[in-house]
TORDREN-347590 format. One record per residue (C-alpha): residue number from 1; x, y, z. Coordinates in nm, 3 decimals, always signed. Layout:
TORDREN-347590
> n; X; Y; Z
> NUM; X; Y; Z
...
//
This chain:
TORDREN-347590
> n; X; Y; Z
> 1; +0.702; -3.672; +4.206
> 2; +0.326; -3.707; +4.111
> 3; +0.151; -3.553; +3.895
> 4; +0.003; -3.329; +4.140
> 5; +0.298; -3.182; +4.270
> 6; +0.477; -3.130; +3.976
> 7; +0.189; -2.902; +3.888
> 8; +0.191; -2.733; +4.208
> 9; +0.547; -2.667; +4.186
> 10; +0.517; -2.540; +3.848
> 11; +0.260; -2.330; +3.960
> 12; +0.446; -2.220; +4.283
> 13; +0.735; -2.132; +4.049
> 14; +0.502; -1.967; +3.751
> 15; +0.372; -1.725; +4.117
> 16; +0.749; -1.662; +4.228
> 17; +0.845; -1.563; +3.854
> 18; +0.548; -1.282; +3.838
> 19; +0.619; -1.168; +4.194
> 20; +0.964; -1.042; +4.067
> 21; +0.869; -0.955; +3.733
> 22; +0.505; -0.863; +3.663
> 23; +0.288; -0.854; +3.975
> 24; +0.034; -0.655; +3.724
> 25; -0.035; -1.038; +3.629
> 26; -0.093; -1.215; +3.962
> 27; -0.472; -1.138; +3.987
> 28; -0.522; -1.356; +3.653
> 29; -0.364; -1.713; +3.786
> 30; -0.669; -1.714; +3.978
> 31; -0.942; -1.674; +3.666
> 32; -0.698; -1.936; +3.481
> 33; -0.768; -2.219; +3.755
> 34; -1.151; -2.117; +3.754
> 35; -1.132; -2.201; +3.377
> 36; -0.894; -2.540; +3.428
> 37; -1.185; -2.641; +3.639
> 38; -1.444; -2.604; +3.323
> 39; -1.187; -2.746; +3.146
> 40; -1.079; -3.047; +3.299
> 41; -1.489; -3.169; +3.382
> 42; -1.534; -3.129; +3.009
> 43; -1.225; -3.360; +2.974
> 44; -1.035; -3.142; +2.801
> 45; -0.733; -3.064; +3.028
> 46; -0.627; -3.399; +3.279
> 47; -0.693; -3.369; +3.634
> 48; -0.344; -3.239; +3.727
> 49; -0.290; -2.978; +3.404
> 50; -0.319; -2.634; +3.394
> 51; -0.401; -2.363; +3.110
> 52; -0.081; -2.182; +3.290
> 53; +0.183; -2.411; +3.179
> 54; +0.055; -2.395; +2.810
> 55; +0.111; -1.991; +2.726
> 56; +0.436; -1.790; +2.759
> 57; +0.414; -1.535; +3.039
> 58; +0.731; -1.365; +2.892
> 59; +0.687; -1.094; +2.628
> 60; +0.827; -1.228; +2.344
> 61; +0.993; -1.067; +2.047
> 62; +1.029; -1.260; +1.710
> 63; +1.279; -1.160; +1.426
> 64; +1.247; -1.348; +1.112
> 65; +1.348; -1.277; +0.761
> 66; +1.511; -1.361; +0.457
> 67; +1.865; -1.532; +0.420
> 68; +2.129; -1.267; +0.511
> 69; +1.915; -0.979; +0.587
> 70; +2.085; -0.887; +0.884
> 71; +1.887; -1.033; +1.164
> 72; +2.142; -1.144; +1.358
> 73; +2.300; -0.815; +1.342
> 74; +2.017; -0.597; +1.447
> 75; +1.951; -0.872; +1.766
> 76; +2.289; -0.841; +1.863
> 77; +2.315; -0.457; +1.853
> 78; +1.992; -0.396; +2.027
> 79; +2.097; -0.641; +2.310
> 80; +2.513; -0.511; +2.335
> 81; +2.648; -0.831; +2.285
> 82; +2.785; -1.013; +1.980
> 83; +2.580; -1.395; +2.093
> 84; +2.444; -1.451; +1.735
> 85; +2.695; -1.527; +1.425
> 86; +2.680; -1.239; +1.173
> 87; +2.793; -1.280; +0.798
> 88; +2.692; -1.284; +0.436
> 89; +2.571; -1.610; +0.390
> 90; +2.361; -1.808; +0.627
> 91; +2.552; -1.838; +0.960
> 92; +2.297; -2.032; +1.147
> 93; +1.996; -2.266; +1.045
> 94; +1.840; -2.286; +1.420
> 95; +1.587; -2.097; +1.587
> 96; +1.735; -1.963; +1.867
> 97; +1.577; -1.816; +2.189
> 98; +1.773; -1.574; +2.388
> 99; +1.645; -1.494; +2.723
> 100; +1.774; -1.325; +3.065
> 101; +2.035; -1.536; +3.264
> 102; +2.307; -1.482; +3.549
> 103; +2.583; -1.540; +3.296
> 104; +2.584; -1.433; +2.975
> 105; +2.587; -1.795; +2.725
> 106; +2.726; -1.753; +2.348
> 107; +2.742; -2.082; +2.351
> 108; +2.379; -2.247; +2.300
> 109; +2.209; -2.488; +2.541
> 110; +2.036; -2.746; +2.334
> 111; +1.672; -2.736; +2.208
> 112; +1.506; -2.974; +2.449
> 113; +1.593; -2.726; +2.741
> 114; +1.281; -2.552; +2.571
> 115; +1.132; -2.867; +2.410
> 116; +1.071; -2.973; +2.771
> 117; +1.006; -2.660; +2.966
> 118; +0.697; -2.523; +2.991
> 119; +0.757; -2.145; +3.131
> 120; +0.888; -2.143; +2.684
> 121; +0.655; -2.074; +2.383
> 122; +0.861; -2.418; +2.241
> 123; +0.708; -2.671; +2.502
> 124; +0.642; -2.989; +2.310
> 125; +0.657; -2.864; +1.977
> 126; +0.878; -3.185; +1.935
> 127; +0.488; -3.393; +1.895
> 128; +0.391; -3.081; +1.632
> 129; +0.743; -3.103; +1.421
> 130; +0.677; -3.485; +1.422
> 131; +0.294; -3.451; +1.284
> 132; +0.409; -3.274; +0.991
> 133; +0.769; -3.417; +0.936
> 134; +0.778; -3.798; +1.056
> 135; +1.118; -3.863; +1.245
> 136; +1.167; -3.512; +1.282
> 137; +1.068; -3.444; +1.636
> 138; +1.332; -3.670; +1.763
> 139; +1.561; -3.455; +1.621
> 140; +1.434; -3.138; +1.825
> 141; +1.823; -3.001; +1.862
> 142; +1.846; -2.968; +1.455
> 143; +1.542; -2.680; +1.511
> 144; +1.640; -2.515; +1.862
> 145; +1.877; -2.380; +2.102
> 146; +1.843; -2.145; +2.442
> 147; +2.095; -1.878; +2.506
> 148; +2.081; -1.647; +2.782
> 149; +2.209; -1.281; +2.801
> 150; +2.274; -1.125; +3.112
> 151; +2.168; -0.749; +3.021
> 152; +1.940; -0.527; +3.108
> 153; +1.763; -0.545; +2.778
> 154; +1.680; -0.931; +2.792
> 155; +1.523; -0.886; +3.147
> 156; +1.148; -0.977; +3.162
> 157; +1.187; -1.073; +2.762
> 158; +1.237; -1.374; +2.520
> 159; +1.388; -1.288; +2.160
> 160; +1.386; -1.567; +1.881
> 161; +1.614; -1.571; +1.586
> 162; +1.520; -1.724; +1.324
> 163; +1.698; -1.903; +1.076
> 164; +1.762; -1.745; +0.716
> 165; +1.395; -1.856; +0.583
> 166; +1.348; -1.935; +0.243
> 167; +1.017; -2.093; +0.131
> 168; +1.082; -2.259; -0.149
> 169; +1.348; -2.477; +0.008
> 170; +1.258; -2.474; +0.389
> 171; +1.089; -2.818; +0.545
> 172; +0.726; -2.803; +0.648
> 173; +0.872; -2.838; +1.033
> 174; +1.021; -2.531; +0.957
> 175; +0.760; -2.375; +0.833
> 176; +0.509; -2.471; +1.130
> 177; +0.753; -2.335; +1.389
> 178; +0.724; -2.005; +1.208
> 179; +0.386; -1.997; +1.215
> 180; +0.402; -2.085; +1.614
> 181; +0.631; -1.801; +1.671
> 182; +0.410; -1.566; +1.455
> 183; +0.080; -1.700; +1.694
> 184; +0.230; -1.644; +2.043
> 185; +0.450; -1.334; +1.965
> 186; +0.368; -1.014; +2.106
> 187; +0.610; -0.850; +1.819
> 188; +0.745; -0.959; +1.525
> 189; +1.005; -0.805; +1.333
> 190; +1.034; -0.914; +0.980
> 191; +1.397; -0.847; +0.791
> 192; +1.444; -0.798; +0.400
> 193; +1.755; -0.732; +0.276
> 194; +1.792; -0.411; +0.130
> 195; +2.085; -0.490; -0.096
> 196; +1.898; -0.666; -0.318
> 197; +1.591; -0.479; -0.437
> 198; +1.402; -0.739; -0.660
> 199; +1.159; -0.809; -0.458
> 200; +0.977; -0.983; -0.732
> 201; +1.205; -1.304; -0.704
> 202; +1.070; -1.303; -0.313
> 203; +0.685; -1.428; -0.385
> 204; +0.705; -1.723; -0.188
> 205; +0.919; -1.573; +0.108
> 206; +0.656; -1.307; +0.087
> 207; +0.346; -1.480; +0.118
> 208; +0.432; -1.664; +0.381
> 209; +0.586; -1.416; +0.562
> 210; +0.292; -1.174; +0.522
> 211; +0.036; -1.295; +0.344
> 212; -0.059; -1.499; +0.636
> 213; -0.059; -1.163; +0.885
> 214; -0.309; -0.967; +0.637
> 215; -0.628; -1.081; +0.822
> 216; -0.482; -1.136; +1.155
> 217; -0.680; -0.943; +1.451
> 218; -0.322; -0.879; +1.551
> 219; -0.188; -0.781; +1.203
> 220; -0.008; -0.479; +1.415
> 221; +0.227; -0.647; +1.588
> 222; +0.414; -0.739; +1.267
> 223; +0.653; -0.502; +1.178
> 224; +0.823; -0.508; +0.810
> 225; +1.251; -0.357; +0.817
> 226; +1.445; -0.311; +0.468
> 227; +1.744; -0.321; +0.600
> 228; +2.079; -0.233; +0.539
> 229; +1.949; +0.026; +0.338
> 230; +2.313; +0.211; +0.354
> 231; +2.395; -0.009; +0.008
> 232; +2.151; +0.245; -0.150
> 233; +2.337; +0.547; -0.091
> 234; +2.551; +0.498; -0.403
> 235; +2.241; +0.591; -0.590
> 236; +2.091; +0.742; -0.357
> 237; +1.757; +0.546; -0.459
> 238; +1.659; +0.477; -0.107
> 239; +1.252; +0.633; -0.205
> 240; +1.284; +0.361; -0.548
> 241; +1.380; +0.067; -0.341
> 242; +1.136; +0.137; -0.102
> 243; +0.868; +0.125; -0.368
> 244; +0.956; -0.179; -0.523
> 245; +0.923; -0.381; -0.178
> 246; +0.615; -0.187; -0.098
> 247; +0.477; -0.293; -0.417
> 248; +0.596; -0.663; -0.378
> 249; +0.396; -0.641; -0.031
> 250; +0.085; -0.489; -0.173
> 251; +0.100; -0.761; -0.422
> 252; +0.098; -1.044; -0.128
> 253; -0.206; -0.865; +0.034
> 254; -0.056; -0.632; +0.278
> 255; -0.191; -0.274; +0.187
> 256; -0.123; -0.107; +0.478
> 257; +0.168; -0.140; +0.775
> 258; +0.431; +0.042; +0.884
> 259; +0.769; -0.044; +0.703
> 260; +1.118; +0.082; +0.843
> 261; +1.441; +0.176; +0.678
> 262; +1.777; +0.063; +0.904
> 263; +2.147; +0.010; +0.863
> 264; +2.445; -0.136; +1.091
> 265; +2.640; +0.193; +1.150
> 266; +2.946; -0.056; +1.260
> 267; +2.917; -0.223; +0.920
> 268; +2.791; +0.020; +0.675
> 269; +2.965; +0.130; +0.369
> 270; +3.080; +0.452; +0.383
> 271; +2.877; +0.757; +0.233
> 272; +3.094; +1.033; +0.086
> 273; +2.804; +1.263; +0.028
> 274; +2.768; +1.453; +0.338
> 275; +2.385; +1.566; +0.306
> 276; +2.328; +1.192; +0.178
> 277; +2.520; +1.110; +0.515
> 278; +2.262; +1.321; +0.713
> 279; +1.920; +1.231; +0.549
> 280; +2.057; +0.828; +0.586
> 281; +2.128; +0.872; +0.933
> 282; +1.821; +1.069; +1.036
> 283; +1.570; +0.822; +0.882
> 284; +1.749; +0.548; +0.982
> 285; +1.818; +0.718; +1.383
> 286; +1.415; +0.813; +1.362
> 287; +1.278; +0.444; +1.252
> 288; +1.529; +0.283; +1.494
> 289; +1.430; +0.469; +1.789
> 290; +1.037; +0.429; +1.715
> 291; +1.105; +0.018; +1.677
> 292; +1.266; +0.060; +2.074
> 293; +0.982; +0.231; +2.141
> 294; +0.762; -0.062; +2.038
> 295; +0.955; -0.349; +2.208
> 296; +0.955; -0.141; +2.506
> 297; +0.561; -0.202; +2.464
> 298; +0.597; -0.544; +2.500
> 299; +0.535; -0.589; +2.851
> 300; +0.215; -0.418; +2.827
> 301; +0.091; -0.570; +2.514
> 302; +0.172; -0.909; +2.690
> 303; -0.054; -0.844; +2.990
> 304; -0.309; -0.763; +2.782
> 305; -0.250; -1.083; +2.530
> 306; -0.267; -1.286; +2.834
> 307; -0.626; -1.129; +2.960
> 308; -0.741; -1.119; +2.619
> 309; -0.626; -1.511; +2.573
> 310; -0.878; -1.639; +2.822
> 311; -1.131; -1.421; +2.631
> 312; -1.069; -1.594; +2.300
> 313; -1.086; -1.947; +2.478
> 314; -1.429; -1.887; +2.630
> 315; -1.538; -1.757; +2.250
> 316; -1.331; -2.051; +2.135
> 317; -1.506; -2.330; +2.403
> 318; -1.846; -2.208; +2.322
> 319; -1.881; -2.157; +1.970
> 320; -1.641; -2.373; +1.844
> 321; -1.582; -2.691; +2.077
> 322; -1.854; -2.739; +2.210
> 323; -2.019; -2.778; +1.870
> 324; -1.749; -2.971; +1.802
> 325; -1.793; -3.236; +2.063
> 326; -2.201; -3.201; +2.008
> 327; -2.122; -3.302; +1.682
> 328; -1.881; -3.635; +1.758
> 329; -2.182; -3.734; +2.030
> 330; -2.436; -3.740; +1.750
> 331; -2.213; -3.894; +1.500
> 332; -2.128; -4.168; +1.762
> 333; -2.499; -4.198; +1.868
> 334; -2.603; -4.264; +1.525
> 335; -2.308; -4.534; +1.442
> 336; -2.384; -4.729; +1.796
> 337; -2.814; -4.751; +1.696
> 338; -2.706; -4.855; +1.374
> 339; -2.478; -5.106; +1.484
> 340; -2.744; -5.211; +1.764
> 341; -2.977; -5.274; +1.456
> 342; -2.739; -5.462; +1.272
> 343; -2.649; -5.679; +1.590
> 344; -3.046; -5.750; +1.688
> 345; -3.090; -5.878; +1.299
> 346; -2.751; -6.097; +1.354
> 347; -2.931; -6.248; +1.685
> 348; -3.231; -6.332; +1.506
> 349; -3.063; -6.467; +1.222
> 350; -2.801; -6.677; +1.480
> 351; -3.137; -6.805; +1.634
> 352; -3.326; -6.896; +1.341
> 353; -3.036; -7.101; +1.201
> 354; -3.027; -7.276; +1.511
> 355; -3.408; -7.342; +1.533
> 356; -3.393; -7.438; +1.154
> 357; -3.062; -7.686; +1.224
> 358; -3.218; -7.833; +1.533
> 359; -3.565; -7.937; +1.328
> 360; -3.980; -7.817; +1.373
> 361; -4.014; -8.132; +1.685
> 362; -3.717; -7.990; +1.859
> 363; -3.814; -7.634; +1.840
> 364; -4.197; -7.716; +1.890
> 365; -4.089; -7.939; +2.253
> 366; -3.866; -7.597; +2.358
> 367; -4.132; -7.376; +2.310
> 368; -4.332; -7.570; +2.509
> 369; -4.097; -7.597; +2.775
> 370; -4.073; -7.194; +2.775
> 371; -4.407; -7.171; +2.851
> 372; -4.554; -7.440; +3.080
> 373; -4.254; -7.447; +3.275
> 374; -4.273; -7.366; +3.651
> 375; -4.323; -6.985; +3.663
> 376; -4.049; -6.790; +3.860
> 377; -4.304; -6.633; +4.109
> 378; -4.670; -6.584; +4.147
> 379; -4.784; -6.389; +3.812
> 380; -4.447; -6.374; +3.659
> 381; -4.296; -6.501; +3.336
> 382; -4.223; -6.854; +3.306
> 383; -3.884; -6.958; +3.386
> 384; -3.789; -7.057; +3.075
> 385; -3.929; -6.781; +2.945
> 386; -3.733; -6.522; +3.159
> 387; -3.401; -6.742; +3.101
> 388; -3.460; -6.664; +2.715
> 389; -3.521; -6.308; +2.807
> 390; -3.179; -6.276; +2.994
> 391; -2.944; -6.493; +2.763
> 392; -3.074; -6.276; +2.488
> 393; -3.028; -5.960; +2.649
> 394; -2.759; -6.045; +2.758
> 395; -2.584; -6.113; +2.414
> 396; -2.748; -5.792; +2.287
> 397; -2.614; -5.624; +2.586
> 398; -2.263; -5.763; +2.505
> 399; -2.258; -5.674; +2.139
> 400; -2.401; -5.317; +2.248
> 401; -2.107; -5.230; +2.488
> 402; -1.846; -5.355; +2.251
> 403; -1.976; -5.149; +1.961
> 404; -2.001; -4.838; +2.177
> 405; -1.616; -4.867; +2.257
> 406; -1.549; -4.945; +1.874
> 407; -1.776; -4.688; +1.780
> 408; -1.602; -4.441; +2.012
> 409; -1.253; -4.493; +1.907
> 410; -1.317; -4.442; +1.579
> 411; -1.490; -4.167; +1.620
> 412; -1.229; -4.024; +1.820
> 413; -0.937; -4.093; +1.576
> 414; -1.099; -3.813; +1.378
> 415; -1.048; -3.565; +1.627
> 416; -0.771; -3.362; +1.694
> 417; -0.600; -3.429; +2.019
> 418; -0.408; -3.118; +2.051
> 419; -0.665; -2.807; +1.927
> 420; -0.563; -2.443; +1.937
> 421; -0.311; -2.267; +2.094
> 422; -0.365; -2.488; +2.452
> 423; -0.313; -2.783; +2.308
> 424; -0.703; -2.893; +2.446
> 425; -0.751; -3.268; +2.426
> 426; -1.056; -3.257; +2.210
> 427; -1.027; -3.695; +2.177
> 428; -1.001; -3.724; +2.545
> 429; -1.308; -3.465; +2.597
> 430; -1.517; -3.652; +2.360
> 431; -1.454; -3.968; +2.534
> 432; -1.558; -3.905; +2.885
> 433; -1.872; -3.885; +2.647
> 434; -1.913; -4.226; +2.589
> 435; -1.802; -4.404; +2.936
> 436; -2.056; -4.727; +2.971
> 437; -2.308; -4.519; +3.205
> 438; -2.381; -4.259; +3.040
> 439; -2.693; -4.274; +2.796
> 440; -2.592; -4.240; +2.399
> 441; -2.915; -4.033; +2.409
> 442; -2.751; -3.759; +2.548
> 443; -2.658; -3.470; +2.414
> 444; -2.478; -3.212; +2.635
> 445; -2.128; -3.301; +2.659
> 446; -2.045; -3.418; +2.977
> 447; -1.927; -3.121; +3.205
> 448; -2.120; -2.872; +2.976
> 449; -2.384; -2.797; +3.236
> 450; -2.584; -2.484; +3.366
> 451; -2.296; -2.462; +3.613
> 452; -2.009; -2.492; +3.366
> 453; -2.195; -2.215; +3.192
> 454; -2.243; -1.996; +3.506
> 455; -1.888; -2.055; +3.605
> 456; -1.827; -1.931; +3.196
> 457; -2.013; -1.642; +3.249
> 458; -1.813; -1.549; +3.566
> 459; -1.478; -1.594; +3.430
> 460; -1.579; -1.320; +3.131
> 461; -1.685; -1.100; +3.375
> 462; -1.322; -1.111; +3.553
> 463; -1.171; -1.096; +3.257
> 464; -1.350; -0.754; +3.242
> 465; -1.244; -0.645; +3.581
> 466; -0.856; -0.743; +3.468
> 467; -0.859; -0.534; +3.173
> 468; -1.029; -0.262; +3.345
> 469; -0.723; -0.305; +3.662
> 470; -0.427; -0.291; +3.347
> 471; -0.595; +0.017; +3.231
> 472; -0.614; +0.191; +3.557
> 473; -0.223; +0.106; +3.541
> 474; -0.140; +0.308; +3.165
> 475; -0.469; +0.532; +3.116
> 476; -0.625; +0.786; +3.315
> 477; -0.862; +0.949; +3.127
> 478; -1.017; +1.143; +3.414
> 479; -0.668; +1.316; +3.421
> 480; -0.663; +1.265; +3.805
> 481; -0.317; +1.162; +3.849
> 482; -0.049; +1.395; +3.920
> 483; -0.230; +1.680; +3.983
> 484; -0.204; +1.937; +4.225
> 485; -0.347; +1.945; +4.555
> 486; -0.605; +2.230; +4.557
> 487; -0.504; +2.498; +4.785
//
């Protein structure tokens, strides 16, 4: 299969998956291949690639947490079926993604089923896990697994599991595929364990956890559950432990954010007090029911993630590439002129060597021969003269190709080949840049034209038109729907 129709057929597949599932979404593939086209003159995206195989079209719902803070628990009584291990200590040490399927899987397809598929929010994170942990992202299985759920409640959905997450002792591959889920999720549901309310022991799980969410533009998706809060009832200090992780969060930035208070009613400890009973119950019944409310949400804050995405990638192209690639150009530019001068004074000083080697009679006869000899046409430059001209030039010329390729490459190692969330080829965009044609003089990178910016300015404009369609879908602020005929 060539590159070309595996794209095709993943985009054939991508339209077949939103026909049955989100049809809201179909107007945007569209706008997406109007921007691959920007994208792939500027060099950015290859010829047969596609900004549509690089986000997740599936909501997605992340739960991550602390080691034994019931997680696993809460994932499998939302979904009705027991696929993740439960238990005291830590049961699993894998992210694992749980999606719709035919059958219902407790047992876990391996991690390159999501290492390698693009439709998942895991597609090649193998390269990332191996830029911060050499060796690592051979070992993709040790991170991942896929298992599907055949309910209702997984349709149209992806949930990741996390692993129990502890900072202080957790790899830095870890760590960076927390950070990915946090990026791409549309909610994220993070577990502490009420049981143990010394929240000041938690500082690093803390600031990584939510420190990192304080100045996000999305900062409400992330939702912060003390759970099985039931262990309080003994004391019935459910308002002190609350505090003391409020206060722990205030301390990691976090001053605001809505916190919830649950329990496992299957695994609870039993509450003699009856009114205690009640009040547990009711909060936990109220906060439980508003979290089902929000993942309902999902599906609508993931059709407006996805709009919003090509948004921030214009903003992102334009203010940030761009520049970048501006930059690299004049930083090349100045290395090759520099290197040109260097390689002119190395040609003079080759030649005068040889003139002083060869002797003043040798060097006085060739000079004469360069300019008495026959001349090359009527008026022209003596023949020996214009053979100087073009074995000189021709070394310069040489020297000046070689050092724009060396120049290039270097320059190019200091770029990032995969930047922001698309994975944009900034080293391969910088390099159409310096192909042998085009002048180092210039300084719009190649693609970057008043068309490219036209076509820019278009795209923004349907991205307006698409947010404007998905709120004709949940809003109707004219109040025209649903109301009676006039008689």
């Amino acid at each position: 299969m060539t590159p070309r129709q595996a794209l095709q057929q993943r985009l054939a597949a991508l339209d077949a998956h939103l026909r049955a599932e989100n049809p809201n979404l179909l107007p945007v593939i569209p706008t997406f291949r109007n921007f691959d086209r920007v994208l792939v003159r500027l060099g950015l995206l290859g010829p047969h690639e596609s900004l549509t195989t690089r986000i997740p079209w599936w909501p997605m719902i992340a739960v991550l947490g602390t080691f034994s803070a019931g997680k696993s628990t809460f994932l499998n009584g939302y979904l009705g079926a027991p696929l993740q291990n439960t238990g005291n200590q830590a049961v699993d040490d894998k992210f694992t993604v749980i999606c719709h399927g035919p059958d219902t899987r407790r047992e876990a397809l391996p991690g390159t089923a999501l290492n390698a598929d693009p439709r998942f929010p895991f597609y090649r994170i193998a390269d990332e896990i191996e830029k911060v942990a050499a060796g690592e992202g051979k070992r993709i299985d040790n991170y991942l697994q896929l298992k599907t759920l055949s309910g209702d409640r997984a349709r149209g959905k992806i949930f990741i599991d996390s692993p129990g997450f502890d900072a202080d002792d957790q790899r830095r591959s870890v760590l960076r595929l927390v950070d990915h889920i946090v990026e791409l999720s549309d909610l994220v549901l993070v577990f502490f364990d009420g049981r143990h309310p010394e929240p000041g022991a938690m500082q690093d799980t803390l600031k990584h956890l939510v420190a990192k969410t304080v100045d996000r533009a999305d900062a409400r998706k992330v939702c912060y559950i003390l759970n099985q809060i039931d262990t309080t009832a003994k004391e019935d200090n459910l308002e002190a432990v609350f505090g003391a992780w409020q206060r722990a969060i205030a301390q990691a930035g976090l001053v605001s954010g809505r916190f919830y208070a649950l329990y496992d009613s299957k695994s609870a400890v039993a509450i003699a007090d009856d009114a205690v009973r009640a009040r547990y119950e009711a909060r936990r019944d109220s906060d439980l029911a508003e979290l089902q409310v929000r993942i309902n949400e999902v599906e609508v804050a993931r059709a407006y993630r996805i709009v919003g995405m090509i948004d921030s990638l214009v903003k992102e192209l334009k203010g940030e590439i761009v520049p970048q690639l501006a930059a690299a150009m004049k930083r090349w530019r100045k290395l090759v002129l520099i290197g040109d001068a260097v390689w002119l004074a190395l040609l003079a000083l080759l030649f005068g060597g040889i003139a002083s080697l060869a002797g003043g009679d040798t060097v006085s006869a060739f000079l004469t021969w360069l300019t008495q000899s026959q001349p090359a046409w009527a008026g022209g430059l003596p023949v020996g003269v214009l053979a100087a001209l073009v074995v000189l030039g021709g070394l310069f010329g040489a020297g000046h190709f070689w050092l724009r390729s060396f120049m290039a490459r270097r320059v190019a190692r200091s770029l990032p080949e995969r930047y922001g969330d698309v994975d944009l080829n900034l080293q391969q965009g910088f390099l159409r840049n310096t192909r042998f044609f085009r002048s180092i003089f210039r300084k719009r990178p190649a693609g970057w034209s008043g068309g490219a910016e036209k076509r820019i300015f278009s795209i923004r404009e349907a991205v307006a038109e698409h947010v404007q369609r998905i709120n004709d879908l949940f809003t109707d602020p004219a109040g025209r729907r649903n109301r009676a005929p006039a008689e």
